[in-house]
N, C-alpha and C positions, 0 to 999 in steps of 0.2 A: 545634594546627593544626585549621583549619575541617575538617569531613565533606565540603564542596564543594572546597576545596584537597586534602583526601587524594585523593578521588576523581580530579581532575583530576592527578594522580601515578600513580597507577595504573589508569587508562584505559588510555594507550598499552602497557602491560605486559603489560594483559589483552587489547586486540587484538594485540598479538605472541604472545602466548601461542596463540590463538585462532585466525591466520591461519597457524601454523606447524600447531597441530593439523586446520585443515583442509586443508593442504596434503597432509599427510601422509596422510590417507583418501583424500584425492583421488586420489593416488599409488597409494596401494594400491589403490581402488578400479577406478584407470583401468588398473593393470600385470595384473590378473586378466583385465581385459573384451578383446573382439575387438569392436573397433573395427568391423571389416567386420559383425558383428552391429548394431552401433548404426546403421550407414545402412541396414541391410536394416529394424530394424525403422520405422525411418523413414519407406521406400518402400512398409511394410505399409500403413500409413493408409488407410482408404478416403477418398474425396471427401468424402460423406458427413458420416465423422467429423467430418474434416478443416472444414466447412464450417459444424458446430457448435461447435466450437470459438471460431473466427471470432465466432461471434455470441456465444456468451459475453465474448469481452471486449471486441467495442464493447458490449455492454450495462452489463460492470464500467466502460469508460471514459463511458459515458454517463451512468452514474448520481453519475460522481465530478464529472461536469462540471455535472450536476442540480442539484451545492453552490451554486456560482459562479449558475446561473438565480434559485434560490432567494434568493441574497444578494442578489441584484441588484434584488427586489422589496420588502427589507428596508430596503436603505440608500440605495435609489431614485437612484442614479447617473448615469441617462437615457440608459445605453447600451444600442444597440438588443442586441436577442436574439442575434440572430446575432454579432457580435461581441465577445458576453459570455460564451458557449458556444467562440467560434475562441478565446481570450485561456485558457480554462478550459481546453481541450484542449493548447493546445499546454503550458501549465505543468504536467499531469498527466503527459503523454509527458517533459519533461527533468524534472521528477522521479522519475520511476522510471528513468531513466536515468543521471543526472547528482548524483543528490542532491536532500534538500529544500529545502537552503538557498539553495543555486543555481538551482537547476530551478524548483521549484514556489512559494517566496518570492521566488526573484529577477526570475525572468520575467513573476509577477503585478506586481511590481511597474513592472518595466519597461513591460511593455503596456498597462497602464493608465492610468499616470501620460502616455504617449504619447499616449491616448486623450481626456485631457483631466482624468481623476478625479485629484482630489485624495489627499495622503499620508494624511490621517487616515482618507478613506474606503478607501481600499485597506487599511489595517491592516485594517478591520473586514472587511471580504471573506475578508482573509487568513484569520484567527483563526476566522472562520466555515466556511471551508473547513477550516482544521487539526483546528476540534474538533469537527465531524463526522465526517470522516474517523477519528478515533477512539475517539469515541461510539459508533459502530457496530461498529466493533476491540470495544471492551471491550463490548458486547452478546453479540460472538457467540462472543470467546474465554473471556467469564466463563461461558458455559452450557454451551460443548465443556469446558471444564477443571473444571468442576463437575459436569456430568453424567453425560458421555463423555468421561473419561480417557483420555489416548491407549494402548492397549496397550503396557505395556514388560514386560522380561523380569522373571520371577516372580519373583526375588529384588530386585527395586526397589518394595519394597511403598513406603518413604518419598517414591518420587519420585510415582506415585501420590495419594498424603495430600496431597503437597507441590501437586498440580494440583488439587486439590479447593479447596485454601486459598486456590491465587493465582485461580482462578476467582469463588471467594465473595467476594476483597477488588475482583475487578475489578467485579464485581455491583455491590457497597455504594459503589466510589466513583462510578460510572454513577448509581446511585439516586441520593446527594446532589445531583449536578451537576444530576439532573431536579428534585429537589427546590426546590435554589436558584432553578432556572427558573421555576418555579410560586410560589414563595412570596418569595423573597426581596425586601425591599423595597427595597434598596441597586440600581440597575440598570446602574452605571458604572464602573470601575475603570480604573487607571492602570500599566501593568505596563512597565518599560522606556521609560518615556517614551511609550508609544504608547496610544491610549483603547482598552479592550474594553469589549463593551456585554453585556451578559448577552442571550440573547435569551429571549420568550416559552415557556412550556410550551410550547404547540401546535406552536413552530419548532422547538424542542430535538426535540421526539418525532419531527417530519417530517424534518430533518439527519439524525437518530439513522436512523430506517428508508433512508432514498437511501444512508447509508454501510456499512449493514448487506447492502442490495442487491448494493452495490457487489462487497464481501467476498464474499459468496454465489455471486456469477457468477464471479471468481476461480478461486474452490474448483473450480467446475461444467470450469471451461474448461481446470483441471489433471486431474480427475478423468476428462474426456473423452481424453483424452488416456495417463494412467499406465495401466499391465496391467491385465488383469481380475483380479478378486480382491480389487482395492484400493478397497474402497469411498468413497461422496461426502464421511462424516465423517469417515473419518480422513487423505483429502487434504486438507480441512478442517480440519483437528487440525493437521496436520501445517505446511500452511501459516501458519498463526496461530505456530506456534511457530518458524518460520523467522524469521517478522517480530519477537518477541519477542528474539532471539538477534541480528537486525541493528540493534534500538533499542540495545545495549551494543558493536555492535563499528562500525558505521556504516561500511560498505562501498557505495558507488551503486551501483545495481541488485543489491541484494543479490547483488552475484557472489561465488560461491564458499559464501557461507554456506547459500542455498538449495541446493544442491546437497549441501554435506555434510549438511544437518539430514535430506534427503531420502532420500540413500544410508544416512545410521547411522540413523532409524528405520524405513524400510521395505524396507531392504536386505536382508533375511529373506525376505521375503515374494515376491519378484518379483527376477527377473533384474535385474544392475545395468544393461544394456546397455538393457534396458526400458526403466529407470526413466533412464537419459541419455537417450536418445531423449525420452522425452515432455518431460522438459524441457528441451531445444536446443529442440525446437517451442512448447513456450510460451514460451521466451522471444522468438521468433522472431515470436508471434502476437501477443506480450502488450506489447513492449516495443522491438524492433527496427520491426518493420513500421509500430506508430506513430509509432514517431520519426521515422522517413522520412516521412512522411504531415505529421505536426506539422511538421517543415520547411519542406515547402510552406508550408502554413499561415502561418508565422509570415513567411517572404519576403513571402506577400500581405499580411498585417498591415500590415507595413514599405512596401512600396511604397506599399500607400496612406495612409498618412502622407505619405511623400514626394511622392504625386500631391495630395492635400489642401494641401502645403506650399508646390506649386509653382502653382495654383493662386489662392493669396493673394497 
């Protein structure tokens, strides 16, 4: 049996395994906490706060939609800005809601090909936004997990070693991938039936920093948010490894996962009632709020197609 067929055998095992174990902290988590605590600290927030937060993640959602502007000057599609930006936005919002496959592949697909772009050119949009988005993932988790381990308890010296190592391998594969950009002479390939084009050094390094941003304001918009004490890296830390643990169990909007990787590492450190509160609010700023907003959004899309349609 292939490594790709075992695997696809014990996927589902290991998310049963995985969503029964976060069940289960959840549980414990949630039967210790007072509830009436969690909305008190909620109502703590100043405005203020509350206001920076806000802006850290249209800044995370703006730099994610930077991808899509970016591509858009690459593969020259000759749609206007604003509608390559509305098209970007709404598939970032049903991707971190709904999935990527659905969300942020389906919907690019869909609103584009509406818009008149052809399937070949939408693949490379795609692929251009996927691996920025994770150029900048593996920039900023190879340097926290190589540099700044996340604090675990003292007798996990191997888990420790073991973040130093996935940090150094996430380095080296970021480095070739820049590599290949810069040097390689092959500039086309064929994956699944669909073309990828490699792009230039100077775009890989430019993707790599908007998705590195991106991440950054993230971090910022959780950190604003969790207790004091908990500093900007290891909500950082902390984050990165939520998304690490949802690339193997693929839950949409990492529900559930986020929240246990949150409660079991920094559930020491700060009230749990704390740490639910700040994130019911991010996800409220980060992922709720845009989706209603992308709704809109994408109605007007749609209608104006159908005014463009009716029209002709």
């Amino acid at each position: 049996m292939s490594a790709r067929a075992t695997w696809r055998r014990l996927q589902p095992l290991l998310v049963v395994g995985f969503l029964v174990a976060a069940g289960w902290l959840l549980w414990r988590q949630a039967h210790d906490i007072a509830w009436n605590e969690v909305g008190a600290a909620l109502a703590a927030y100043p405005p203020l706060q509350l206001g920076a937060a806000v802006l850290a993640g249209l800044l995370a959602h703006a730099c994610y939609c930077g991808l899509d502007l970016l591509s858009r000057r690459i593969v020259g599609h000759g749609l206007p800005w604003t509608r390559t930006l509305a098209i970007a936005f709404v598939s970032y919002a049903m991707n971190l809601n709904i999935g990527g496959t659905l969300g942020g592949i389906g919907f690019r697909y869909r609103l584009y090909a509406r818009s008149g772009v052809d399937v070949a050119t939408i693949s490379r949009i795609v692929a251009f936004a996927i691996a920025g988005n994770w150029s900048g993932f593996l920039l900023l988790a190879g340097l926290v997990f190589l540099f700044a381990p996340l604090p675990l308890p003292s007798q996990w010296h191997l888990a420790q070693d073991a973040q130093r190592l996935l940090g150094g391998g996430m380095l080296a594969l970021l480095g070739g991938a820049l590599a290949m950009a810069a040097w390689s002479p092959r500039r086309h390939w064929t994956w699944r039936g669909q073309g990828v084009e490699l792009p230039s050094f100077g775009r890989a390094l430019a993707q790599t920093a908007i998705a590195a941003v991106s991440w950054l304001a993230i971090a910022n918009l959780l950190h604003l948010l969790l207790p004091d004490g908990i500093g900007y890296f290891d909500a950082l830390g902390v984050l990165l490894c939520s998304v690490l643990a949802n690339l193997v169990i693929r839950v949409p909007g990492n529900l559930g996962v986020l929240e246990t990787v949150f409660l079991g590492l920094l559930g020491g450190r700060a009230g749990g009632a704390e740490i639910l509160a700040a994130l019911l609010a991010y996800r409220a700023m980060f992922y709720l709020g845009p989706l209603l907003l992308a709704l809109g959004v994408y109605a007007w899309l749609e209608a104006g197609r159908r005014r463009g349609r009716d029209a002709s």
